[in-house]
C-alpha positions as CSV (number, residue, x, y, z in Angstrom):
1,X,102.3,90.5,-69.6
2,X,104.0,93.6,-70.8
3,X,102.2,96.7,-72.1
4,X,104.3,97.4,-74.4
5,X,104.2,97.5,-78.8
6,X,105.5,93.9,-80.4
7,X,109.1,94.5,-81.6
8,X,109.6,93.5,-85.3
9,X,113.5,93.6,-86.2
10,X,114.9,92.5,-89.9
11,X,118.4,92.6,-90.8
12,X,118.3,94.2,-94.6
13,X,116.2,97.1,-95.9
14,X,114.0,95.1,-98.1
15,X,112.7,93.4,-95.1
16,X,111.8,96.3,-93.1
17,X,109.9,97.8,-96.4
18,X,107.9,95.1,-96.4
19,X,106.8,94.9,-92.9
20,X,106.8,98.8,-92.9
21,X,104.1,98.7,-95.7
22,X,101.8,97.0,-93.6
23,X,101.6,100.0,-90.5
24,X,100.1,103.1,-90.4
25,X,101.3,106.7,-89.9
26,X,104.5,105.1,-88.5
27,X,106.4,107.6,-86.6
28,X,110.7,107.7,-86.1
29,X,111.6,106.8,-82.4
30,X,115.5,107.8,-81.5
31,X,117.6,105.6,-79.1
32,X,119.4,107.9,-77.1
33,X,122.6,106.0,-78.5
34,X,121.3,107.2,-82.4
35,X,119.4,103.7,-83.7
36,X,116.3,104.3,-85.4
37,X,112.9,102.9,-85.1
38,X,109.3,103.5,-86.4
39,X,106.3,103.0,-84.4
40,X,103.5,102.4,-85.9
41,X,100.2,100.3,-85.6
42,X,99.3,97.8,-88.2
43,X,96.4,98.6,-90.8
44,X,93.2,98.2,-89.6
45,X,93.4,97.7,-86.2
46,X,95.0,98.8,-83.0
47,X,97.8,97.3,-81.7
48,X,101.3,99.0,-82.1
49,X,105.2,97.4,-83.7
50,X,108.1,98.9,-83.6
51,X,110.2,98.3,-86.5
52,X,114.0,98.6,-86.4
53,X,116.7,97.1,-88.9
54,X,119.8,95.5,-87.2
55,X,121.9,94.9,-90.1
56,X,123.8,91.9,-91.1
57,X,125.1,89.4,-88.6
58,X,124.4,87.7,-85.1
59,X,126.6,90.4,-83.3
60,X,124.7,93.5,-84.8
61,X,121.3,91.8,-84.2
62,X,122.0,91.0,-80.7
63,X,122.8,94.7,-79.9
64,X,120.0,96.0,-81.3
65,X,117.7,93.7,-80.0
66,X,118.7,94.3,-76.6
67,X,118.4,98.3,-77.5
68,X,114.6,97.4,-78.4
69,X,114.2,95.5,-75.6
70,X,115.1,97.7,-73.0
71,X,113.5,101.3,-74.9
72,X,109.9,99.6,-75.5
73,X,109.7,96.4,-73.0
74,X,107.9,94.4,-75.8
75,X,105.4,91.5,-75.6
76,X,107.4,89.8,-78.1
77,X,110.3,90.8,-80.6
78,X,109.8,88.9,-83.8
79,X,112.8,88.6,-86.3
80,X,111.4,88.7,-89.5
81,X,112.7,88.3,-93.1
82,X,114.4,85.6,-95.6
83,X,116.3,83.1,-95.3
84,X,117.6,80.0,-97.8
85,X,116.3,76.5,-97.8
86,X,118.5,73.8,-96.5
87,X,116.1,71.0,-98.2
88,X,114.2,70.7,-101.2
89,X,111.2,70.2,-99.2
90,X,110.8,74.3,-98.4
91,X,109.7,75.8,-100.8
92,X,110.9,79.1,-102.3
93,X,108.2,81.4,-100.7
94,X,107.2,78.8,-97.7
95,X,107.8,80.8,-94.5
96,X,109.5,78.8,-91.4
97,X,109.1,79.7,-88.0
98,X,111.5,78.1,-86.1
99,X,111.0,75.6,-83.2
100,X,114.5,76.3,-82.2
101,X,117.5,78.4,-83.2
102,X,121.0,76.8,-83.5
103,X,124.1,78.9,-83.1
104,X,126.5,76.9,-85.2
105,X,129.5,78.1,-85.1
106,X,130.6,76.6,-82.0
107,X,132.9,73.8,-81.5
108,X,136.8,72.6,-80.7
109,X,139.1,72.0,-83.7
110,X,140.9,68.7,-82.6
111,X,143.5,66.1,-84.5
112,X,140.4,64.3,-86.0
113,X,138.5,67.1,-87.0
114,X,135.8,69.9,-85.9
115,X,133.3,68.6,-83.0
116,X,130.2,71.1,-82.8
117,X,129.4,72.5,-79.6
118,X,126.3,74.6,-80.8
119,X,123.6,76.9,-78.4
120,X,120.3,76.8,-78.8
121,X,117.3,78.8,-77.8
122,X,113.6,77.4,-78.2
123,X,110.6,79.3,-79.1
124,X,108.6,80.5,-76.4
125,X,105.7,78.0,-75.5
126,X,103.0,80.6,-75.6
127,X,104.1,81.7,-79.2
128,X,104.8,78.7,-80.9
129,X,100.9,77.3,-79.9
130,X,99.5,80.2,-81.5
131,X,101.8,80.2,-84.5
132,X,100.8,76.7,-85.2
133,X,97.0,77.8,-84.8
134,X,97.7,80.3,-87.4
135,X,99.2,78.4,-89.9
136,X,95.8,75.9,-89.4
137,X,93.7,78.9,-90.3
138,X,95.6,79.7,-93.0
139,X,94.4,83.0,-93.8
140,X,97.0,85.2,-93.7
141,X,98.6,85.1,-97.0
142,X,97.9,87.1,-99.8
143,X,94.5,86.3,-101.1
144,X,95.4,86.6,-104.8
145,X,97.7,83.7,-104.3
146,X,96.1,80.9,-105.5
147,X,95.6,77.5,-103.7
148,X,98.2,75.4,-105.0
149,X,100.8,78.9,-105.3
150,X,99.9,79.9,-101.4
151,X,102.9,79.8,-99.3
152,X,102.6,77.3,-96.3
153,X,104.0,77.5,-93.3
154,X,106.8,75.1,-91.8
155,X,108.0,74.8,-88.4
156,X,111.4,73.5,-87.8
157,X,115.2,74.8,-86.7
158,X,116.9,77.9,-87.8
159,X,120.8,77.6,-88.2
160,X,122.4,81.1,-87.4
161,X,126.2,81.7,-88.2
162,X,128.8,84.2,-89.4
163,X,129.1,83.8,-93.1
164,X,127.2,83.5,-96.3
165,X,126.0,79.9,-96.9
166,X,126.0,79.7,-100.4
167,X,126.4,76.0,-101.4
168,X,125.6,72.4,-100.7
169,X,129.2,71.0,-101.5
170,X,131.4,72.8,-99.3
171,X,132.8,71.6,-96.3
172,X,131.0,73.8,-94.0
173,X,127.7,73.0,-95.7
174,X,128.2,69.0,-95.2
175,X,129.6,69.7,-91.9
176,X,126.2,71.3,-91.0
177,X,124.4,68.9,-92.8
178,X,126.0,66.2,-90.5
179,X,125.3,68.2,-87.2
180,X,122.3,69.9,-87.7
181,X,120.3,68.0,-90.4
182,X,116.9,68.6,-88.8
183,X,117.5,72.4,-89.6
184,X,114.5,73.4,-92.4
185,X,116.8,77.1,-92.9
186,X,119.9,79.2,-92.6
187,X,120.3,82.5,-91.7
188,X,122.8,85.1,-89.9
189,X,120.9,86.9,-87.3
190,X,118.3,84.7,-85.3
191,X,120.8,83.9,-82.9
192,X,121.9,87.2,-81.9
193,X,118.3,87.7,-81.5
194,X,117.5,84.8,-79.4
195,X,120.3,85.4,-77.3
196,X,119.3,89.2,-76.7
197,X,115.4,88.0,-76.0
198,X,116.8,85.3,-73.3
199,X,118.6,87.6,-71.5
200,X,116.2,90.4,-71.3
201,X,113.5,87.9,-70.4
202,X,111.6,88.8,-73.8
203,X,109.6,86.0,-75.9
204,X,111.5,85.8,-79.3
205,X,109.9,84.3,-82.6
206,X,111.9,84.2,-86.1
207,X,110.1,84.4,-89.0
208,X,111.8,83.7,-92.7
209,X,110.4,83.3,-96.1
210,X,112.4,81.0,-98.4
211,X,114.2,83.3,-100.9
212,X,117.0,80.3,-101.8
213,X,118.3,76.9,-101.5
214,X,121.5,78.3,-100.2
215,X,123.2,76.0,-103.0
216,X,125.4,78.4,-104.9
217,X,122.1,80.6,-106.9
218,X,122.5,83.2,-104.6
219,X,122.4,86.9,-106.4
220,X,120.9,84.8,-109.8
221,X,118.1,86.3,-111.2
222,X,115.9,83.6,-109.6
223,X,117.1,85.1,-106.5
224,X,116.8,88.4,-106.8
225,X,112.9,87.7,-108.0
226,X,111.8,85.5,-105.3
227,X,113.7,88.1,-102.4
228,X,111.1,90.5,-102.6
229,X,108.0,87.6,-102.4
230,X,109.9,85.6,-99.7
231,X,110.4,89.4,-97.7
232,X,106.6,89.4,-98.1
233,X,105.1,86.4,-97.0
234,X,107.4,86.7,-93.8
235,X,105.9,89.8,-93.2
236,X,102.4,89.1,-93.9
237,X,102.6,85.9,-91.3
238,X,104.2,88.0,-88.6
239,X,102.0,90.8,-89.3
240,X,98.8,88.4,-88.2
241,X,101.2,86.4,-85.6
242,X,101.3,90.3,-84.1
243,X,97.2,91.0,-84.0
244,X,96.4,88.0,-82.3
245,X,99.4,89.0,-79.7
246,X,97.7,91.9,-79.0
247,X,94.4,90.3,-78.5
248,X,95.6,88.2,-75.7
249,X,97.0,90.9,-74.4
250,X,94.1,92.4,-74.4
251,X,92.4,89.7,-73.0
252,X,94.6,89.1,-70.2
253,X,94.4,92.5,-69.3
254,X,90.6,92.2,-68.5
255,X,89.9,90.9,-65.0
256,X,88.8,87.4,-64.6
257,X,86.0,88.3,-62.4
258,X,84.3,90.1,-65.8
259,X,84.6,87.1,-68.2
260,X,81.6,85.0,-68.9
261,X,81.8,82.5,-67.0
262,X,82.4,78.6,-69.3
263,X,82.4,74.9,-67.9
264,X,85.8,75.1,-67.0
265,X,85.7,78.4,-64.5
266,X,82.2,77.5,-62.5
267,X,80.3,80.2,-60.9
268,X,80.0,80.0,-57.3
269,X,75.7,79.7,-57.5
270,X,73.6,77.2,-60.0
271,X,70.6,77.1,-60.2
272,X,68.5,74.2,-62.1
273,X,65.0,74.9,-63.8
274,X,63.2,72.0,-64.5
275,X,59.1,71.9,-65.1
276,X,58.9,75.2,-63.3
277,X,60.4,73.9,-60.0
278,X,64.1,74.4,-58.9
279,X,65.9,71.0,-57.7
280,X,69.5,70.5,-56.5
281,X,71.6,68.3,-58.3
282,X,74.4,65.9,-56.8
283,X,75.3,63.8,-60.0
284,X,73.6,62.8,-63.3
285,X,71.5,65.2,-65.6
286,X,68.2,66.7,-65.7
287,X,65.9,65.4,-68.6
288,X,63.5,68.1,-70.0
289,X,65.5,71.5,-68.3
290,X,67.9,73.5,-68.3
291,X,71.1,74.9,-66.4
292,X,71.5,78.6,-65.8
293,X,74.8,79.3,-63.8
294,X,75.1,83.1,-62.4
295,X,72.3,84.4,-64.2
296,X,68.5,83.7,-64.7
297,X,67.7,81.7,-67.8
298,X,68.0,83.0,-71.2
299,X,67.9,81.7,-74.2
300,X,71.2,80.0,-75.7
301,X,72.8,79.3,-78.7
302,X,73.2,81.3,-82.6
303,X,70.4,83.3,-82.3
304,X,70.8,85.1,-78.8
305,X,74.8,85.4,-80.1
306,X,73.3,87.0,-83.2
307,X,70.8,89.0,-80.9
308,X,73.8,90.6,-78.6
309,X,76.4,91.0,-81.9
310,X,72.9,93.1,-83.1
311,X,73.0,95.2,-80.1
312,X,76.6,96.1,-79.9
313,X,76.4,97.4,-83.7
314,X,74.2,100.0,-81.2
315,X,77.1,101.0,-78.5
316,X,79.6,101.6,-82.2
317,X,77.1,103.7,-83.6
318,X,76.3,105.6,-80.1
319,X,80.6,106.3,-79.7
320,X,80.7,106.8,-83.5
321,X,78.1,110.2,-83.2
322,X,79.7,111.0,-79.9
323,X,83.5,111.2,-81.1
324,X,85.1,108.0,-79.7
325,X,85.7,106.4,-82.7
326,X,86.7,108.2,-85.6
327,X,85.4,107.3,-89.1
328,X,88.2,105.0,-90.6
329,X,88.0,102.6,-86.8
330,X,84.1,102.6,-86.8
331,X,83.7,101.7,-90.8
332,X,86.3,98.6,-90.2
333,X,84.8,97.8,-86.7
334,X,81.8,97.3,-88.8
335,X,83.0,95.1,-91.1
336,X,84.4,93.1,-88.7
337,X,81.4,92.9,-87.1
338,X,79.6,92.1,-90.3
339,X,81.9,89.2,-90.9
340,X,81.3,87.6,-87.0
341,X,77.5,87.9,-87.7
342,X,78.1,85.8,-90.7
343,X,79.9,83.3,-89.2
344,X,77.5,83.0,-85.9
345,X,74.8,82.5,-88.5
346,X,76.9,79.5,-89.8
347,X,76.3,75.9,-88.6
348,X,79.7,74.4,-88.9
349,X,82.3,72.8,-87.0
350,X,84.6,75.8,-87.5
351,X,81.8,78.8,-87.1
352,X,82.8,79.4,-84.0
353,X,86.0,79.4,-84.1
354,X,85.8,82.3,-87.1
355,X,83.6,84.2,-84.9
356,X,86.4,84.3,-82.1
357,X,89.0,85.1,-84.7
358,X,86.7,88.0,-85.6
359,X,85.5,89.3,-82.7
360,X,89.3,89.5,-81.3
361,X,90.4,91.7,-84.1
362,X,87.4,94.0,-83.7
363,X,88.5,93.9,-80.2
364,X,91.8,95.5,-81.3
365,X,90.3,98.0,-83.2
366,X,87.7,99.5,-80.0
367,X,90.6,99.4,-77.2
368,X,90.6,102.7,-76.7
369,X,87.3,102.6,-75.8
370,X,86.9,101.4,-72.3
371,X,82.9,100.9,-72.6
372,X,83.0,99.2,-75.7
373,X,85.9,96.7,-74.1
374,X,84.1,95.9,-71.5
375,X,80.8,94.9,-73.3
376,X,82.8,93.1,-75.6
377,X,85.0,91.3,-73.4
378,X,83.3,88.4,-72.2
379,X,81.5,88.1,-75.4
380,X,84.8,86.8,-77.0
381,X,85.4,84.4,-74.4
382,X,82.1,83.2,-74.3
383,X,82.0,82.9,-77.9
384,X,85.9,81.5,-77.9
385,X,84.8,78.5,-75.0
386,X,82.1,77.1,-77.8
387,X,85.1,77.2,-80.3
C-alpha cells in the first residue's frame, strides 16, 4: 500500500473550508503546472490529506485528480462535498457514499428516442467495508447533534453529469429517473474523479452531504442554509473515513512476524498445561487447563489488557521527558489511552471493539515513534482479534 497522504478533492470553495477546518498547520504545495494544494494532518492525530479544489464539472475534476495522483501517490483520494437528493428518503444533511458512480451522459439519440449508454466505476472493496463499519459506529458526527437530528449515512449510486439538475419534471430528470432509478444523488464531478482514480490505479471514494432535492429549490434560502451543514457532515465522515485509512496503513506496514499471534495465524509451537504436566493434543479439548501458544502462560483476559495499557502509559511518559513526543501529541495520546482503558474495563459485547477503535487512533498519534509502534503494534491486533 502506498505511503503517501489521503487525497481529499471538492469542487467549490465551501467544501474545501470545511474539510480544511478540520487539519492542522496545513501548508500550500505547488504543481509544477500552477494548481494549488494544502497538506496538512488532521487534528489530533498523525496522518497527513492533501486538500485541492477541482472546480466545477467532470472534466476539471478528472484533471486534477490525476495531478494529485501522480504529485502525492495517495492511499486513497476521496471526493468530498454536497450533492442533491434524488428521493425523498435522503435527507437534507444525510451523507451518501456511493457504491458506484454513473456517468450519465452517455447514450445514442435514435428515431425513438435517447438510449443510455452510461460508465460506471465501483467503490473500491477495501474502502467501502470500512465505510460501512463506520457508519455502524456512528460516531463521527457532530456530537451536539442530537439523536433524532444526527445525520446518517446512506450507501447507494452517485449520478455524475454536465449540467445543473435542478428539477424533478424535466425531461432529463424523468429520463434519469427511468435509467438510473437506484441512484440516492446527483452531482457533477464524481465521475471525473472515478475515472482519474481508475486509471492511475488509485482507490476513489465520494462523499456528499444532501444540501437539496435537486427539484427546482436550488439557490432558495433553504438551500443556501443547509449548503454549509451538508459541506460539513461530508467532511466530518471523510475526515474519520481518513484516520482509520491511516491506521491500516499503519498496520500493514508492520511485519507480520511482530503481530500477536490470534486463532486464525497459529504459531508454529503449542504447548498445553494441564495439572502441572504437559500433554499433546490431536483433537478434542483439555478440561481444567489451559493453552499457551508461543509464549509461557500468562494470565488472559481484561485485567492483564488493563495491566499492559498501564504500562505503556510508562514508555509515553519516558518519550514525553526525553523529547519524542511533544506536549500537544502526548496530552491527546493520553486521552486516548484513558478512553481504551475505559472501554477494556467494560464488559460488553462491543468493549472490544471500542478499545481497537481507540488504540488505532492513539496509534496514529505515536508513529513517529518507532519504539512506541512497535510495543503498540501487536497490542491492537491482539485486542482487534477479541473484537
Amino acid at each position: 500500500m502506498s505511503k503517501g497522504p489521503v487525497v481529499i478533492l471538492t469542487a467549490l470553495n465551501l467544501e474545501y473550508q470545511a474539510v480544511r477546518q478540520k487539519l492542522a498547520s496545513p501548508q500550500m504545495h505547488r504543481h509544477e503546472r500552477g494548481t494549488r494544494f494544502e497538506v496538512g494532518t488532521v487534528q489530533g492525530a498523525s496522518c497527513r490529506v492533501a486538500l485541492g479544489l477541482t472546480s466545477k464539472g467532470n472534466h476539471s475534476a478528472a484533471v486534477i485528480a490525476e495531478r494529485a495522483i501522480q504529485e502525492f501517490s495517495p492511499v486513497a483520494v476521496l471526493f468530498v462535498g454536497v450533492a442533491g437528493a434524488l428521493w425523498d428518503a435522503t435527507r437534507l444533511g444525510d451523507v451518501v457514499m456511493a457504491s458506484h458512480v454513473y456517468a450519465y451522459h452517455g447514450g445514442t439519440s435514435e428515431d425513438d428516442g435517447l438510449k443510455a449508454r452510461p460508465r460506471v466505476w465501483e467503490a473500491p472493496h477495501g474502502i467501502s467495508q470500512l465505510a460501512s463499519h463506520l457508519a455502524r459506529l456512528d460516531d463521527w458526527a457532530d456530537p451536539a447533534s442530537s439523536p433524532e437530528d444526527a445525520p446518517q449515512v446512506r450507501f447507494g449510486a452517485v449520478a455524475a453529469g454536465e449540467v445543473v439538475q435542478n428539477s424533478r419534471i424535466s425531461a432529463e430528470a424523468k429520463w434519469i429517473r427511468q435509467h438510473y432509478n437506484d441512484a440516492l444523488a446527483i452531482e457533477m464531478e464524481a465521475a471525473g474523479v472515478a475515472q482519474a482514480g481508475h486509471l492511475n490505479g488509485a482507490p476513489v471514494a465520494i462523499i456528499r452531504g444532501i444540501s437539496d432535492r435537486a427539484d427546482g429549490t436550488k439557490n432558495s434560502t433553504d438551500d443556501r442554509n443547509w449548503q454549509p451543514q451538508a459541506a460539513a457532515n461530508a467532511a466530518a465522515f471523510a475526515i474519520r473515513l481518513v484516520v482509520e485509512l491511516a491506521a491500516e496503513q499503519e498496520e500493514d506496514s508492520v511485519p507480520r512476524d511482530s503481530r500477536a499471534p490470534s486463532a486464525d495465524r497459529p504459531g508454529r509451537h503449542v504447548s498445553n498445561t494441564a495439572n502441572n504436566s504437559t500433554v499433546g493434543i490431536m483433537a478434542g479439548s483439555v478440561t481444567g487447563g489451559s493453552v499457551h501458544m508461543n509464549s509461557a502462560p500468562q494470565e488472559s483476559g481484561p485485567m492483564n489488557l488493563i495491566a499492559t495499557l498501564n504500562g505503556f502509559r510508562g514508555s509515553l511518559r519516558r518519550h514525553h521527558v526525553e523529547g519524542a513526543l511533544d506536549e500537544d501529541t502526548y496530552r491527546e495520546a493520553l486521552a486516548d489511552l484513558d478512553s481504551a482503558l475505559r472501554s477494556a474495563g467494560e464488559n460488553t459485547p462491543d468493549s472490544s471493539k471500542r478499545t481497537t477503535m481507540t488504540l488505532r487512533r492513539l496509534r496514529g498519534l505515536v508513529v513517529e515513534c518507532p519504539a512506541l509502534m512497535a510495543e503498540l503494534a501487536p497490542l491492537v491486533a491482539t485486542v482487534g482479534d477479541r473484537a
